[in-house]
DRENDO-1510 file (C-alpha; in Angstrom, 1 decimal, always signed):
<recs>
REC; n; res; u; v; w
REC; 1; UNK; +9.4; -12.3; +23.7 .
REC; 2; UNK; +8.7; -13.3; +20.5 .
REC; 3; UNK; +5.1; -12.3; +19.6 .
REC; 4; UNK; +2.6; -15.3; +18.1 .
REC; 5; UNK; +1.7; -15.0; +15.0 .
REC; 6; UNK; -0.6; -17.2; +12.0 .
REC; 7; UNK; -1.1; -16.7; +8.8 .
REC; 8; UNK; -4.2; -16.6; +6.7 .
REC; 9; UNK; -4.6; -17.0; +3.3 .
REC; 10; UNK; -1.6; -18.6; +1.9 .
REC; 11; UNK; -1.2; -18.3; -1.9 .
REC; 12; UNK; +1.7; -16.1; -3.4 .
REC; 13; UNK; +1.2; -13.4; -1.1 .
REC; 14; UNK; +0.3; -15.3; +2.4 .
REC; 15; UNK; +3.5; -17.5; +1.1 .
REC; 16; UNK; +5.8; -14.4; +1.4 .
REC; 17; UNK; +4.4; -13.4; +4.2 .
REC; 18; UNK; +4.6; -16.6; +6.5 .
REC; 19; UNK; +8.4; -16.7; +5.1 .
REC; 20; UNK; +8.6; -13.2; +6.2 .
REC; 21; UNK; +7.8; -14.1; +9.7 .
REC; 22; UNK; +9.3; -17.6; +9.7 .
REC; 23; UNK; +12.8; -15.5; +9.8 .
REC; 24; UNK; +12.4; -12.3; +11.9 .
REC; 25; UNK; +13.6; -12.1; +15.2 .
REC; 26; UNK; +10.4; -10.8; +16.7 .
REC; 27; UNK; +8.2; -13.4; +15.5 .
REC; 28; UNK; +7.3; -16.7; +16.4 .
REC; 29; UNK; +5.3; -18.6; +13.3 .
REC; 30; UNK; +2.8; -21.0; +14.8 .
REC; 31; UNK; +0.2; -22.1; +12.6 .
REC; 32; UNK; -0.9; -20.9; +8.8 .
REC; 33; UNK; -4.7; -21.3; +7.4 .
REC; 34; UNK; -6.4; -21.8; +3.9 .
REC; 35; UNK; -9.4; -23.4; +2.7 .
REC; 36; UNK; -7.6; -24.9; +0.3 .
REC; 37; UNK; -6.5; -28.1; +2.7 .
REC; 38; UNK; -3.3; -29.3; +0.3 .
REC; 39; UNK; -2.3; -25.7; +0.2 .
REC; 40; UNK; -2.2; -25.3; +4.0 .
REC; 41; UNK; -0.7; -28.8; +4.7 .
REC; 42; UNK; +2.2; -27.9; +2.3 .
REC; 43; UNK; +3.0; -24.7; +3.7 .
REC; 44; UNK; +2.5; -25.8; +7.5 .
REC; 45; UNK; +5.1; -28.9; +6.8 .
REC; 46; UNK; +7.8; -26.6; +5.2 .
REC; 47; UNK; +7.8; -24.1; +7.2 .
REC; 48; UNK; +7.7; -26.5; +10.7 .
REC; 49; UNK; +4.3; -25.3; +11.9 .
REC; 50; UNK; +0.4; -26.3; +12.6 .
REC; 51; UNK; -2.3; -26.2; +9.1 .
REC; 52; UNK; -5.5; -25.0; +9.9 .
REC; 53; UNK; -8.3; -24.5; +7.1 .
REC; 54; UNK; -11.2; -22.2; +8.6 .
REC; 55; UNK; -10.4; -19.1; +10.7 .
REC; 56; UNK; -13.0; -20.5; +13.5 .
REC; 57; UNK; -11.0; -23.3; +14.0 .
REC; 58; UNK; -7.5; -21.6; +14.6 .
REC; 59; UNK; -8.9; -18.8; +16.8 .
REC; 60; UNK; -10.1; -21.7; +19.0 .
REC; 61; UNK; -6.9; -24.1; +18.7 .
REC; 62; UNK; -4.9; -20.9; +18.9 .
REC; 63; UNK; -5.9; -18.9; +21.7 .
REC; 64; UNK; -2.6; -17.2; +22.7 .
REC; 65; UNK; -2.4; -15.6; +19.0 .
REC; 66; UNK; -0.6; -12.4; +19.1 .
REC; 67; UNK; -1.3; -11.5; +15.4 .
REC; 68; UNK; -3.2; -12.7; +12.7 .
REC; 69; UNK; -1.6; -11.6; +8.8 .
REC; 70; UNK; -4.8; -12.0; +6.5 .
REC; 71; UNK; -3.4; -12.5; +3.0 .
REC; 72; UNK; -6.5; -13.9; +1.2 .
REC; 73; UNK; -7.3; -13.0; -1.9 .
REC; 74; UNK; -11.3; -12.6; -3.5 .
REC; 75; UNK; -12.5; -9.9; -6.0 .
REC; 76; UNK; -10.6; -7.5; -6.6 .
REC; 77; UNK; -7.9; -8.7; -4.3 .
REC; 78; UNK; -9.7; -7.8; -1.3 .
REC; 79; UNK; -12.7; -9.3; -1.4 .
REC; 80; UNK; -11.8; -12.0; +1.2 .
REC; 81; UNK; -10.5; -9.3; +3.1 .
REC; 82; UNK; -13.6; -8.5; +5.5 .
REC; 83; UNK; -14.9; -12.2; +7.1 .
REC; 84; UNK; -11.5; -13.0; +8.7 .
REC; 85; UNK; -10.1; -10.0; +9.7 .
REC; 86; UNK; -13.6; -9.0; +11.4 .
REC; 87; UNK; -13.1; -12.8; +13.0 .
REC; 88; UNK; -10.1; -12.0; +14.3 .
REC; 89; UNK; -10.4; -8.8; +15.7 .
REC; 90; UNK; -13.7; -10.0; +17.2 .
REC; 91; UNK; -11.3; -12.7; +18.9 .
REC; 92; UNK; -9.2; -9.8; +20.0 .
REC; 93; UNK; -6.0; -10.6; +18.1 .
REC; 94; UNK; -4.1; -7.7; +16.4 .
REC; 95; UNK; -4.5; -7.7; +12.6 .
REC; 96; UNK; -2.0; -7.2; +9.7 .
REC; 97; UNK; -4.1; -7.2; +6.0 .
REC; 98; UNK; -3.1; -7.3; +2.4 .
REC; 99; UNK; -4.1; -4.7; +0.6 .
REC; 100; UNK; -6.5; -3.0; -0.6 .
REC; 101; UNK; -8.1; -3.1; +2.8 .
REC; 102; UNK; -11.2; -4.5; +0.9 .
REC; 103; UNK; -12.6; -3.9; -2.3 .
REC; 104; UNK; -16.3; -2.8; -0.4 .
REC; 105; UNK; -15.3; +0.8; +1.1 .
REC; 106; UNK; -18.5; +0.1; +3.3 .
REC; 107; UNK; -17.0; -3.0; +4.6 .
REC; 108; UNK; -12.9; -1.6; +5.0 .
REC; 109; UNK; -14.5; +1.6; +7.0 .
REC; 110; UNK; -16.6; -1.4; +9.3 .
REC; 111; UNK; -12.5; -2.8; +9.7 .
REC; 112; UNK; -11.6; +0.1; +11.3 .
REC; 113; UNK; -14.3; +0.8; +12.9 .
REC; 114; UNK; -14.2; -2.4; +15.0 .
REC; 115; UNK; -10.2; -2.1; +15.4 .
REC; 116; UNK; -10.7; +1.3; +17.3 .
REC; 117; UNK; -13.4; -0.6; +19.5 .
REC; 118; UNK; -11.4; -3.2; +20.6 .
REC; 119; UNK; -8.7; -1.4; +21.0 .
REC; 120; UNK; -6.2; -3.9; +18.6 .
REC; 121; UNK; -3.9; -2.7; +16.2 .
REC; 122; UNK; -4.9; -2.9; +12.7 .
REC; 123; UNK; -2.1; -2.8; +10.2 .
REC; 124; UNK; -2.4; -2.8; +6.3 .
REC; 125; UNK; +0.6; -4.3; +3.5 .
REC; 126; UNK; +1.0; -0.9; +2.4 .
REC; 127; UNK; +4.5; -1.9; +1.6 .
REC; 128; UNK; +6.0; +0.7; -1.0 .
REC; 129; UNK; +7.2; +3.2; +1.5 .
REC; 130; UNK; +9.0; +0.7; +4.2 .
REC; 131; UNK; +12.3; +1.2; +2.2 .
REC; 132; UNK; +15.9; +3.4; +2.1 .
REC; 133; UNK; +15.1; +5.9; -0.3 .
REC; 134; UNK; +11.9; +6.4; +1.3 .
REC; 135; UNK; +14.1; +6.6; +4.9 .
REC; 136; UNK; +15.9; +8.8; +3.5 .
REC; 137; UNK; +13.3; +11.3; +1.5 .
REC; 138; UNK; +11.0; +11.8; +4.8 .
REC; 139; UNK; +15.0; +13.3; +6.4 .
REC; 140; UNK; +15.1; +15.8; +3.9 .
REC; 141; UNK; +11.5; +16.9; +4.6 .
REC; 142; UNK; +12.2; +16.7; +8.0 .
REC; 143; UNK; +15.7; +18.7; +7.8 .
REC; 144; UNK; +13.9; +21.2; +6.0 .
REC; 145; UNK; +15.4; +20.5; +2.8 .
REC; 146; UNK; +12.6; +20.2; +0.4 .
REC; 147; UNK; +10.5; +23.6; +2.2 .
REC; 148; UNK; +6.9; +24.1; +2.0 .
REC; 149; UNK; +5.5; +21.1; -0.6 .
REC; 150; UNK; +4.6; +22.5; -4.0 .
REC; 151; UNK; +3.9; +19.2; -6.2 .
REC; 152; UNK; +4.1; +15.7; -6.5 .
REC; 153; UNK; +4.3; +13.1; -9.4 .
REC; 154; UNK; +3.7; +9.6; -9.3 .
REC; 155; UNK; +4.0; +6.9; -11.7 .
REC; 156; UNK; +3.2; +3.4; -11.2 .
REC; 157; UNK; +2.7; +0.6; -13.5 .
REC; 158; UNK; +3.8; -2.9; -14.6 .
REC; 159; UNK; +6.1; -2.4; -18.0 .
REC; 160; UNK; +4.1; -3.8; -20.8 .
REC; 161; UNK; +2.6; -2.9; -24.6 .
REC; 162; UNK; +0.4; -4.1; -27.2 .
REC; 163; UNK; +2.9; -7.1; -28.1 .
REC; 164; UNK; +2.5; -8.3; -24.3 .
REC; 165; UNK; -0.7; -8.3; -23.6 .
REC; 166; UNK; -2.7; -10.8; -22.4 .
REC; 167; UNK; -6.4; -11.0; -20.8 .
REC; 168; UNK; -6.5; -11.8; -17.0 .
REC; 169; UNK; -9.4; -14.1; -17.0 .
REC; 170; UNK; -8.6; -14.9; -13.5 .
REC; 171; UNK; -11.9; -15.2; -11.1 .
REC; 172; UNK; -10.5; -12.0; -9.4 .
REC; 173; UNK; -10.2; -9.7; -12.1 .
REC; 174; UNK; -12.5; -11.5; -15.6 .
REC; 175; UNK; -15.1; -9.0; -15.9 .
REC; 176; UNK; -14.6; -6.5; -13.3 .
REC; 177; UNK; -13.7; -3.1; -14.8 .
REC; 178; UNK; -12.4; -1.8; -11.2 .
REC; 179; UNK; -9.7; -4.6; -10.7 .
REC; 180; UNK; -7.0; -2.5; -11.5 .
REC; 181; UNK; -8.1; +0.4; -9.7 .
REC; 182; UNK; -8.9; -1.2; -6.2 .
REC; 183; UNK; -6.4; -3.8; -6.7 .
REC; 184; UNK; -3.2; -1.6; -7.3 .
REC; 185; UNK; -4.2; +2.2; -6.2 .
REC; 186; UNK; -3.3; +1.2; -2.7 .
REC; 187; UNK; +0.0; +1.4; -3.0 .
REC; 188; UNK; +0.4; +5.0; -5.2 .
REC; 189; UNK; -2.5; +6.7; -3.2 .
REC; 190; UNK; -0.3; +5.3; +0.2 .
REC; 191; UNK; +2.8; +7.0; -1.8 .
REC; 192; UNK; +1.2; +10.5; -1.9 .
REC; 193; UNK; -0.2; +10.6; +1.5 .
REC; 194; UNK; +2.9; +9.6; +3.4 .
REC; 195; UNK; +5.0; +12.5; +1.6 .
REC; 196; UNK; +2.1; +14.8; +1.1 .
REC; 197; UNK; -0.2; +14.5; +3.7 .
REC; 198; UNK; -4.4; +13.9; +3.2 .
REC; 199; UNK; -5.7; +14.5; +0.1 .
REC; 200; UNK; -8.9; +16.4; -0.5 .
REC; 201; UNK; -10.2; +17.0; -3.8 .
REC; 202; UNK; -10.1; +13.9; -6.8 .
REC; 203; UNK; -10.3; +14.5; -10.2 .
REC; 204; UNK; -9.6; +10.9; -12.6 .
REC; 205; UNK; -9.5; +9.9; -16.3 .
REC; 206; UNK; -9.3; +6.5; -17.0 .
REC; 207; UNK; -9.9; +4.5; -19.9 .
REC; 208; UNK; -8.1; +1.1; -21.6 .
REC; 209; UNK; -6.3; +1.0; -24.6 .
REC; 210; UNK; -8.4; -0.3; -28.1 .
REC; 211; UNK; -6.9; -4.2; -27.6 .
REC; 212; UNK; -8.1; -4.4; -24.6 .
REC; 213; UNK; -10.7; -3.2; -26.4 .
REC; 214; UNK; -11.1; -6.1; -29.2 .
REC; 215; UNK; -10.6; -8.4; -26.7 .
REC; 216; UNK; -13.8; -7.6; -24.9 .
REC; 217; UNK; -11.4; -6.9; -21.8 .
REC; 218; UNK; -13.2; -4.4; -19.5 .
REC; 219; UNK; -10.5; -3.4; -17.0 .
REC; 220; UNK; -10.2; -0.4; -16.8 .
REC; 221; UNK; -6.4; -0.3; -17.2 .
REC; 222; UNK; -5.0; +3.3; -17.6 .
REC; 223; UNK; -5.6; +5.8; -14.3 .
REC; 224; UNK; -4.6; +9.8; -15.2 .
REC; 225; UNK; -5.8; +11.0; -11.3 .
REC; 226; UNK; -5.5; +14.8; -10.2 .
REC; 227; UNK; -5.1; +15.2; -6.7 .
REC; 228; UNK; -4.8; +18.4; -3.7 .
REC; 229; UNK; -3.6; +18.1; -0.9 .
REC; 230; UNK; -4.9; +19.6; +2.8 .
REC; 231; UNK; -1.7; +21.7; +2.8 .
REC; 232; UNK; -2.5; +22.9; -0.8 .
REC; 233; UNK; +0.0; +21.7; -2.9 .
REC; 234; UNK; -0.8; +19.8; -5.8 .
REC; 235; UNK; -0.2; +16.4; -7.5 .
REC; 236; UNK; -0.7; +14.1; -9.6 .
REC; 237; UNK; -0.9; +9.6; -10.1 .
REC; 238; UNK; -0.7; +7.7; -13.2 .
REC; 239; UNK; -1.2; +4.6; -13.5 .
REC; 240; UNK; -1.7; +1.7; -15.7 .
REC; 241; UNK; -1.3; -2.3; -15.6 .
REC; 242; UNK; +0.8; -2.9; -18.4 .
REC; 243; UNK; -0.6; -1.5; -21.1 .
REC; 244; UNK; +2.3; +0.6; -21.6 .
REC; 245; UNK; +6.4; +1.2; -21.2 .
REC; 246; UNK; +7.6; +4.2; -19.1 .
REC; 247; UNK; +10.5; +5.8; -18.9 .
REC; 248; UNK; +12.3; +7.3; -15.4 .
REC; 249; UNK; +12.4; +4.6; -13.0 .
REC; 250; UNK; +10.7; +2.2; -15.0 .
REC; 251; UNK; +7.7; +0.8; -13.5 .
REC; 252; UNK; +8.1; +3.2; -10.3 .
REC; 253; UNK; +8.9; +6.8; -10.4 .
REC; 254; UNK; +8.4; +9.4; -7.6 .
REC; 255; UNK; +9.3; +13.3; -7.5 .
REC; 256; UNK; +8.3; +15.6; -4.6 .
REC; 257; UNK; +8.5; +19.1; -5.1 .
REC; 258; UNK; +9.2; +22.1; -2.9 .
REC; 259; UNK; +9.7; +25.9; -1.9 .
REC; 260; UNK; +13.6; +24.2; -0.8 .
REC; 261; UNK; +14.3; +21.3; -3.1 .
REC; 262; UNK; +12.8; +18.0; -5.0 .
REC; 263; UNK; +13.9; +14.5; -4.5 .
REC; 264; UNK; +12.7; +11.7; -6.6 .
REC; 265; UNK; +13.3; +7.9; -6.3 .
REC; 266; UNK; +13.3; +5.3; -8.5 .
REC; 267; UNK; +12.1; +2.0; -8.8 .
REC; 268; UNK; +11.3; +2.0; -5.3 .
REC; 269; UNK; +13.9; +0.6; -3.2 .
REC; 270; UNK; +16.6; +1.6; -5.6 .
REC; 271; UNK; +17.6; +5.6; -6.1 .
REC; 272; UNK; +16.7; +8.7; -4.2 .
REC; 273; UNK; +18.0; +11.9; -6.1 .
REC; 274; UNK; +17.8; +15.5; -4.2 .
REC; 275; UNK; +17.6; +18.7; -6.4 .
REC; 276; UNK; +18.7; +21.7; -4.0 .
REC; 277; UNK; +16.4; +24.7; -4.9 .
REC; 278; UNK; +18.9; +27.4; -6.2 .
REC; 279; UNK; +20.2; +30.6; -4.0 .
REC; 280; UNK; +21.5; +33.7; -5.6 .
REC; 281; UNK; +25.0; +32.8; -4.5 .
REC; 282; UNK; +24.6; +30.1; -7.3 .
REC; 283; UNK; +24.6; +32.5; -10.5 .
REC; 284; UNK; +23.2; +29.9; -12.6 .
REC; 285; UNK; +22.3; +30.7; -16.2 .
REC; 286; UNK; +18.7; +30.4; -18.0 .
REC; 287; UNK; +17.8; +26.3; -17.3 .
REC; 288; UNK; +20.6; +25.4; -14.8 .
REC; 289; UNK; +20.5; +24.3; -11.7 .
REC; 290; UNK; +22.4; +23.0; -8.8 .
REC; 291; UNK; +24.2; +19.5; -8.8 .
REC; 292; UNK; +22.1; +16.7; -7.7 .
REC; 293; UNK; +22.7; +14.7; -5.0 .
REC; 294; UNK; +22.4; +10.7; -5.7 .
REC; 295; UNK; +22.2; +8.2; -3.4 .
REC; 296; UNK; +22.0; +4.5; -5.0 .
REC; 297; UNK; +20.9; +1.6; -2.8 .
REC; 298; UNK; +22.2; -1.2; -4.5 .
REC; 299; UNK; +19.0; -2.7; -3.9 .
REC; 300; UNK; +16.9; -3.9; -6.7 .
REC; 301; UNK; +14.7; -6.5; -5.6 .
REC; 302; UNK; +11.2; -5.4; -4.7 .
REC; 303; UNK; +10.5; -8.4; -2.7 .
REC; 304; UNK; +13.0; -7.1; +0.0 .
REC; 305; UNK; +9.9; -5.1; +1.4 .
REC; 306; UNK; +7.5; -7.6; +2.2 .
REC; 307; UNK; +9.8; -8.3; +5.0 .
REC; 308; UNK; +11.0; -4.4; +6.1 .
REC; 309; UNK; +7.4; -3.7; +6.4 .
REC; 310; UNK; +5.9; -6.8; +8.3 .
REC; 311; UNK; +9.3; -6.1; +10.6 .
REC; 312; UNK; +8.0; -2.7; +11.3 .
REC; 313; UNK; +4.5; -4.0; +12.2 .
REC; 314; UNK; +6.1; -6.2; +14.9 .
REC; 315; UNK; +8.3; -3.6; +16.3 .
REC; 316; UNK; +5.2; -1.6; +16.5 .
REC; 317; UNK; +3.0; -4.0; +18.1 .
REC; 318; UNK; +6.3; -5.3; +20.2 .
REC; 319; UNK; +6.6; -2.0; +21.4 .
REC; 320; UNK; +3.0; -1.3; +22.2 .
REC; 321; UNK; +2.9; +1.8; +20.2 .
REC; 322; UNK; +0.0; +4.3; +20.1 .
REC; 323; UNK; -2.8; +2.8; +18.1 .
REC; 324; UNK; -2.6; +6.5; +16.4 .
REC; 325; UNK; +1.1; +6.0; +16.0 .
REC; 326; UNK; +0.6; +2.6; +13.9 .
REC; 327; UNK; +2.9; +2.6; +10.9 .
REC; 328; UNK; +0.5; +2.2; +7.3 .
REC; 329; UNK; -2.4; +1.5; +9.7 .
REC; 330; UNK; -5.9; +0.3; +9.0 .
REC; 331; UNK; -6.9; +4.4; +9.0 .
REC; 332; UNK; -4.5; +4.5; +6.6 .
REC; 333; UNK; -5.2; +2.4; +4.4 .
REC; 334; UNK; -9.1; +2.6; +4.3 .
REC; 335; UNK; -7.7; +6.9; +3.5 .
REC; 336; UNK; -5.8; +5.4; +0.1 .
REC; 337; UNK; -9.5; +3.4; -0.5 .
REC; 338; UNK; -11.9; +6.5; -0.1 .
REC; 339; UNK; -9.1; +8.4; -2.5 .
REC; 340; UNK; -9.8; +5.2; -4.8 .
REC; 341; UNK; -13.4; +5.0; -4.4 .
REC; 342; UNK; -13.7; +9.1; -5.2 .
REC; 343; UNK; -11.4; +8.8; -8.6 .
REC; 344; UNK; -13.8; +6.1; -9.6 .
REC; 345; UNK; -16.6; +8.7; -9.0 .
REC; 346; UNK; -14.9; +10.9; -10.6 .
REC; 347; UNK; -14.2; +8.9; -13.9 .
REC; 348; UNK; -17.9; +7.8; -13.7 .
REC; 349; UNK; -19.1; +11.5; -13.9 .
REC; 350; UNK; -16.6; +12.1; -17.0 .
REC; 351; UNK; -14.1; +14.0; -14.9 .
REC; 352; UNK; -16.3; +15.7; -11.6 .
REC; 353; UNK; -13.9; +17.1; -9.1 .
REC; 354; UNK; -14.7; +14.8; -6.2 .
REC; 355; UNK; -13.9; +15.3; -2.8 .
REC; 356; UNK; -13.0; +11.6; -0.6 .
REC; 357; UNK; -14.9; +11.2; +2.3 .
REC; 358; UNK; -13.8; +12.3; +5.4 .
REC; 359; UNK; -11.6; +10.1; +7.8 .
REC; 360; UNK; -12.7; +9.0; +11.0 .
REC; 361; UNK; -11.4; +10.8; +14.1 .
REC; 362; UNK; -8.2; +10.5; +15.0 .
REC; 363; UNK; -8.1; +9.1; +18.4 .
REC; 364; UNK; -5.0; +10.2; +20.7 .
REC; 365; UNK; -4.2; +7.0; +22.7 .
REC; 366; UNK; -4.1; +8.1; +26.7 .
REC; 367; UNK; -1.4; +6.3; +26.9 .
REC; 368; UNK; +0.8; +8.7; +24.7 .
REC; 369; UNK; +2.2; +10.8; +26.8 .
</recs>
């Protein structure tokens, strides 16, 4: 049976995501919610379902929710994160939330605090992995193909220059130097721990480029972050919001290194490449190396993983899976906000070697057999 689902939130974002729904199989779309009333009544008639403009109110009119997606927006793109998912899980309804988590690390660790308490699934839009060449990459590490990890290298950034710039004086992001870093880092800190496990030691550089500068502009726009991992490889994120152009992959390039080979993918859902590691059979000269192994999707459109994520939620939640099971849970994602929240630290302290705070406990579901 189809599971019952609402949508909160519902500019760009909540948009895609009520589409998302709207067509999948497992889902049944029954009401979408926004303060802004014309906003709501828009969606709600083109989409064939009921408008609702406080959370209170569709709890109540909706009491045989299933899920609740909270897409709203707020400072730093989470800041409207906390009230409604805290409402819904309160109401004991199963929660899918943009990211970040919340831009308040105080308030995202509350999230999943209260999610393990009532025992509902708390999933996170941590969206970037929930695609073929990422598939595909986690086979090789599980065939043993890539060996014990050595490094990683991540670059993630919307194409830009001096020529393109222009100040976000949105009420989100105006005057908050952190916007890009809680706002965006989701998604590469997700990136790193899905391939390279928990990270525990931050060390960040950030700065923003002199027109940003002259423009009075205080984002923060250019992230150089140093990372180690638990199983003591190394690695290492780079980030900026379009302050620059970059070369493999474009906006998204990602190599993971090994003891048995390296694959890389680029521009997300478009091209995993696998570097065997070299045998002595191979009697390769000074600089060679074995022939790569290219897989190309076809696929260039980034949207197509709004809806191969939230499709993996509702499998998940369809198929009662262990809470500690959960693909890109709320554990998850409040893991890619403490990583955030230390490189911040550690940009503040002009370049301190931080170390995230620790996870909560990861609970085995008795259930899991």
């Amino acid at each position: 049976m189809a599971l019952k689902v609402a949508v909160v939130g519902l500019r760009g974002i909540g948009t895609t995501h009520a589409q998302s729904y709207s067509k999948d199989e497992l889902a049944k779309l029954i009401a979408v919610c926004d303060v802004v009333k014309d906003r709501a009544d828009t969606l709600a008639k083109d989409l064939g379902v009921k408008a609702y403009y406080r959370v209170a109110d569709l709890l109540e009119g909706e009491p045989d929710l299933d899920i609740v997606d909270v897409s709203t927006g707020g400072y730093e793109n989470g800041g409207w994160h906390f009230e409604p998912t805290m409402q819904a899980i309160a109401a004991g309804k199963n929660v899918l939330v943009e990211k970040p988590i919340s831009n308040d690390i105080r308030d995202a660790r509350e999230m999943v605090r209260f999610a393990a308490e009532k025992n509902v699934y708390l999933g996170c839009n941590l969206n970037h992995f929930f695609t073929e060449p990422a598939r595909q990459a986690r086979q090789l590490i599980t065939d043993g193909k890539v060996g014990e990890p050595v490094f990683c290298l991540h670059r993630m950034g919307f194409i830009g220059g001096e020529a393109t710039y222009g100040r976000d004086r949105g009420p989100n992001a105006d005057g908050m130097p952190y916007f890009h870093t809680k706002a965006f880092l989701a998604h590469p800190f997700s990136l790193l721990r899905y391939f390279g496990g928990d990270i525990t030691h931050v060390q960040a550089f950030m700065d923003r480029p002199s027109f940003r500068r002259k423009a009075e502009d205080l984002m923060v726009s250019v992230a150089s972050i140093h990372v180690r991992f638990a199983s003591g490889a190394i690695g290492y994120l780079f980030s900026q919001r379009g302050d620059a152009t970059m070369g493999l992959g474009g906006w998204w390039s990602f190599e993971f290194g090994g003891t048995k080979g390296t694959f890389t993918i680029e521009n997300c859902v478009e091209k995993l490449t696998y570097y065997p590691a070299p045998v002595p059979a191979d009697k390769l000269g000074l600089g060679e190396q074995p022939g790569p192994v290219v897989t190309n999707t076809g696929v260039k459109d980034f949207g197509a993983t709004f809806p191969a994520r939230i499709h993996a939620f509702l499998e998940d939640v369809t198929n009662r899976v262990p809470k500690q099971k959960l693909r890109a849970s709320g554990r998850d994602a409040l893991a890619t906000l403490e990583y955030t929240f230390a490189a911040i630290e550690s940009y503040e302290q002009g370049g301190e070697l931080v170390r995230p705070h620790a996870l909560p406990t990861l609970q085995r579901d008795p259930n899991d057999q």
